[in-house]
PLY file of the C-alpha trace (Angstrom):
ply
format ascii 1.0
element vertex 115
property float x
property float y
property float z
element edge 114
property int vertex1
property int vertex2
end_header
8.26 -7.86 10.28
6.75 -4.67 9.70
3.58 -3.27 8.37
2.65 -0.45 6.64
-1.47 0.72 6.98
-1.86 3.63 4.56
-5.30 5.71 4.76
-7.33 8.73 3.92
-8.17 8.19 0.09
-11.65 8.45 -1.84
-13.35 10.06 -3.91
-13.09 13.73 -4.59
-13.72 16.69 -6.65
-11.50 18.09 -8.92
-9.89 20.86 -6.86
-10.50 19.19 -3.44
-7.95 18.28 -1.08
-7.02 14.55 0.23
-4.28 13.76 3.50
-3.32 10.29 2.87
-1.74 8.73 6.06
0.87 5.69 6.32
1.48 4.18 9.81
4.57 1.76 10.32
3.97 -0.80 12.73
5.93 -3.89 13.84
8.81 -4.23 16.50
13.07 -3.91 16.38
13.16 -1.77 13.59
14.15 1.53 12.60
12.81 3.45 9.73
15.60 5.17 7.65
13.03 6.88 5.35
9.39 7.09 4.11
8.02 8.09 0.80
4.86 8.11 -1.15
4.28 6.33 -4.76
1.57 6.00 -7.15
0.50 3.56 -9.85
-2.22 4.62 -12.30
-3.95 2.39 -14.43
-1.95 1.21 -17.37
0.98 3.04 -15.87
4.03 2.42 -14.10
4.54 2.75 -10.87
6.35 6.70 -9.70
7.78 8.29 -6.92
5.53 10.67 -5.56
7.23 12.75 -2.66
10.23 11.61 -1.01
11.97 13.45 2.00
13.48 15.63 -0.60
12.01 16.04 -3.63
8.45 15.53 -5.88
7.42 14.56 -8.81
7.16 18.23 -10.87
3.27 16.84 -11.40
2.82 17.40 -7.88
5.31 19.56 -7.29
3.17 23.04 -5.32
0.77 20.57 -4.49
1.08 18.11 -2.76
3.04 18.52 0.67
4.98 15.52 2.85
5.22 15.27 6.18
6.77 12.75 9.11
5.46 12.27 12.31
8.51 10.19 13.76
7.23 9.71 17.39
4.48 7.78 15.93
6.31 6.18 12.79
4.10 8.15 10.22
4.01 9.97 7.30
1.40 11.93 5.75
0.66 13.14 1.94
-1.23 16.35 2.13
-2.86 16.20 -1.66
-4.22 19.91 -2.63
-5.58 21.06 -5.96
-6.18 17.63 -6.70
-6.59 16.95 -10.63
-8.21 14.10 -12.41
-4.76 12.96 -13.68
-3.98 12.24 -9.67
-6.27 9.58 -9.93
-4.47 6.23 -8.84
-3.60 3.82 -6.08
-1.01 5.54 -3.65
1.09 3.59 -1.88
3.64 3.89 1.20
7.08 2.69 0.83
9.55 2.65 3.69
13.07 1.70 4.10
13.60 0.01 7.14
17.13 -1.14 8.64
16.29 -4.83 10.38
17.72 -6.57 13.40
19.85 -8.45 11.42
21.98 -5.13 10.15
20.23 -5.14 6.83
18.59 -2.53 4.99
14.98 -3.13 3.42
12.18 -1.61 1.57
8.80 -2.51 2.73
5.51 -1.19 1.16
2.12 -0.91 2.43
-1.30 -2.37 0.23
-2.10 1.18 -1.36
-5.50 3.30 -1.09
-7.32 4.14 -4.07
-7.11 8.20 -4.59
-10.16 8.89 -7.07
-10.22 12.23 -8.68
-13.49 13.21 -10.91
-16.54 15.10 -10.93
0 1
1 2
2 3
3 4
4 5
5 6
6 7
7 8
8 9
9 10
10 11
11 12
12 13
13 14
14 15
15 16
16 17
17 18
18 19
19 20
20 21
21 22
22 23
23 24
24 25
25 26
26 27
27 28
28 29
29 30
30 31
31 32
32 33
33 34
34 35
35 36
36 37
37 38
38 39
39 40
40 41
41 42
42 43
43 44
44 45
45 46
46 47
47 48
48 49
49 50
50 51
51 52
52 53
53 54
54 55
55 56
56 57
57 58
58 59
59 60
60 61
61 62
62 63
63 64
64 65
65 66
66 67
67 68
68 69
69 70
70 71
71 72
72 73
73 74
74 75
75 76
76 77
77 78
78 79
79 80
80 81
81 82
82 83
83 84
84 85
85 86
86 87
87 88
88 89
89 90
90 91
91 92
92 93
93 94
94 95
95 96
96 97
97 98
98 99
99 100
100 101
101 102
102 103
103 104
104 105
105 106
106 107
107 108
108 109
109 110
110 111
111 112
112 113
113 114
């Protein structure tokens, strides 16, 4: 099937910058879209940053791109605040040989904000 290997989180500072980085491997697939979510503790899961839109926490902060040549998409995190802190996780919808749409997700990286 396919695999999703997200990377780039840690620790930071409050005010420092993370690029998280989710790589969509596997074969006979197409990738209809990627976005980024994020589960804090005690919280439910949220959508990040889709193609389209943000969540207005990030919203002037936090920046996604797609690299589609290499099946990839990247979370450029900025400004980071302590309130950022969670597990960040890669979700892509993927259409399948058999002509079905399907949402995979990747294991998450831990995003730690504090000082």
């Amino acid at each position: 099937q396919v695999q999703l290997a997200e990377s780039g989180g840690g620790l930071v500072q409050p005010g420092g910058s993370l690029r998280l980085s989710c790589a969509a491997s596997g074969s006979s697939f197409t990738i209809n879209a990627m976005d980024w979510y994020r589960q804090a503790p005690g919280k439910q899961r949220e959508l990040v940053a889709g193609s389209t839109n943000y969540a207005d926490s990030v919203k002037g902060r936090f920046t996604i791109s797609r690299d589609n040549a290499k099946n990839t998409v990247y979370l450029q995190m900025n400004n980071l605040k302590p309130e950022d802190t969670a597990v960040y996780y890669c979700r892509a919808e993927v259409h399948r040989p058999d002509g079905y749409d399907y949402a995979y997700w990747g294991q998450g990286t831990q995003v730690t904000v504090s000082s």
